[in-house]
N, C-alpha and C positions, 0 to 999 in steps of 0.2 A: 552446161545444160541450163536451161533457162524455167525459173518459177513462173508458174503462171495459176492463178485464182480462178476455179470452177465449180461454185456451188451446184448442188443438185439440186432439182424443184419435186424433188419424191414425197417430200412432208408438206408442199404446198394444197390446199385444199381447193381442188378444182374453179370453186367460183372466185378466187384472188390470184390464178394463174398469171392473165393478162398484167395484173397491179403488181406483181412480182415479176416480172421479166422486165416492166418499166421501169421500174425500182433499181433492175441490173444496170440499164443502161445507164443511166444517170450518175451510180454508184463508183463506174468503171470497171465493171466484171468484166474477164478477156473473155470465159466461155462459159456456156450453159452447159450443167452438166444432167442430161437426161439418163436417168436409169430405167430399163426394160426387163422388165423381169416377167418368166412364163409360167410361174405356178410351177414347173416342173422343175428346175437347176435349181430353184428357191422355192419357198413356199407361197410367197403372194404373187400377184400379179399388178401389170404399174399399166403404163401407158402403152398405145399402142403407135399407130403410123399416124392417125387425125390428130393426135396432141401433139406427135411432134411434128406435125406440117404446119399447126397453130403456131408453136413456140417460134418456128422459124420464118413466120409471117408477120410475127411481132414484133421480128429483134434485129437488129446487125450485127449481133453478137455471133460470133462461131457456136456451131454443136458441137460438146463431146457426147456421143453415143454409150454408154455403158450397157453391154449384153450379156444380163445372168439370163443366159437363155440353156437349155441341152441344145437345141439346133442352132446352131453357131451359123452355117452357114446360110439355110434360109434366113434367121435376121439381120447379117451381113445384105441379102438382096434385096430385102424389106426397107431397110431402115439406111441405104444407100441411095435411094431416092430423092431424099430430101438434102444429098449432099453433105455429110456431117463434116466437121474439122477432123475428127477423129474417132474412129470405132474402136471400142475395147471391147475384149471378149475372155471368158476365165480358160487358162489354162487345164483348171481341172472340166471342162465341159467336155475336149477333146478326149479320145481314144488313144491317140496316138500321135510321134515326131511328124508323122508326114501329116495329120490332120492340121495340126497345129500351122507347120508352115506351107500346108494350101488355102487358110485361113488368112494366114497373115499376103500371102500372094492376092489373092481375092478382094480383100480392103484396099490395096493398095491398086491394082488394077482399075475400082469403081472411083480410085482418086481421093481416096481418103487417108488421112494419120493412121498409122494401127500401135493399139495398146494391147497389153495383155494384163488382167489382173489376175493375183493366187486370194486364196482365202487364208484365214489366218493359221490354220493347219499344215497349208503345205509350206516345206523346205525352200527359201528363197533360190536356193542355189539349182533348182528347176527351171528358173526361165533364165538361170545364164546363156544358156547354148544360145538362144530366141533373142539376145539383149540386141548384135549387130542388127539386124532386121528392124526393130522399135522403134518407134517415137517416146512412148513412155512407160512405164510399169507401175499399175495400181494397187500397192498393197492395203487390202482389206486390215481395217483396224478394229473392225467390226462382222459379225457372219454376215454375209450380204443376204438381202432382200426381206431383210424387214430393219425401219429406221427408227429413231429413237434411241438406240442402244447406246451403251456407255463404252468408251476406250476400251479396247482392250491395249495397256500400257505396254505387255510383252512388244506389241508389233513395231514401238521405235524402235527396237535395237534391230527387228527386221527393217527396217528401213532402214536405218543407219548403214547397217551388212550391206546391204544392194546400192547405195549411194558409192 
């Protein structure tokens, strides 16, 4: 499996957007990592489709999509548009085994990477079934959708486990 570096622009402040994706390019970021959050799976809300249509007007960088969304799969059709390298989507957002891998069918179909991320509550051993289907698995080291936060340190040894 192969490392690859993909900052988020969630704590960037809208008016240094542009200065900050520039700043990727040059730096050698492989991918932008855009998080979408709907006020409802998480508490706040982030960017919508016009910031990431900017971001990827800016850049040659790949998108990673990150969706803390509850509608998984309307932002799978939303945010499939602009072609992303890769859509992740939380495990816990889904209902159910068939949700999950009609999700993961769906990203893949629009031609995209598919990730799945847990939060740091759930059981790693949840998206084993899911692993053959993936490209990556984001384990949350932090509650998602609000940034700033500090490690939670429990989650290497979740990472370590799923590695």
């Amino acid at each position: 499996m192969q490392n690859k570096i993909s900052p988020s622009v969630m704590c960037v402040p809208m008016y240094e957007l542009g200065k900050y994706v520039e700043e990727m390019e040059v730096f050698g970021i492989e991918l932008i990592h855009i998080d979408i959050m709907d006020g409802v799976f998480v508490p706040n809300i982030s960017f919508g489709f016009p910031v990431l249509k900017y971001v990827k007007q800016l850049s040659t960088k790949p998108l990673d999509v990150h969706l803390m969304v509850e509608d998984v799969e309307t932002g799978i059709e939303v945010f499939s548009a602009v072609e992303p390298n890769i859509i992740t989507f939380h495990l816990e957002a889904c209902k159910n085994k068939e949700e999950v891998m009609r999700n993961i069918n769906m990203i893949k179909e629009k031609g995209s990477r598919v990730g799945i991320s847990v939060k740091p509550n759930t059981p790693i051993e949840e998206v084993y079934e899911y692993l053959p289907y993936l490209h990556m698995c984001l384990v949350m080291t932090v509650e998602p959708g609000k940034g700033g936060q500090t490690l939670i340190t429990e989650m290497i040894d979740k990472i370590s486990t799923l590695k």
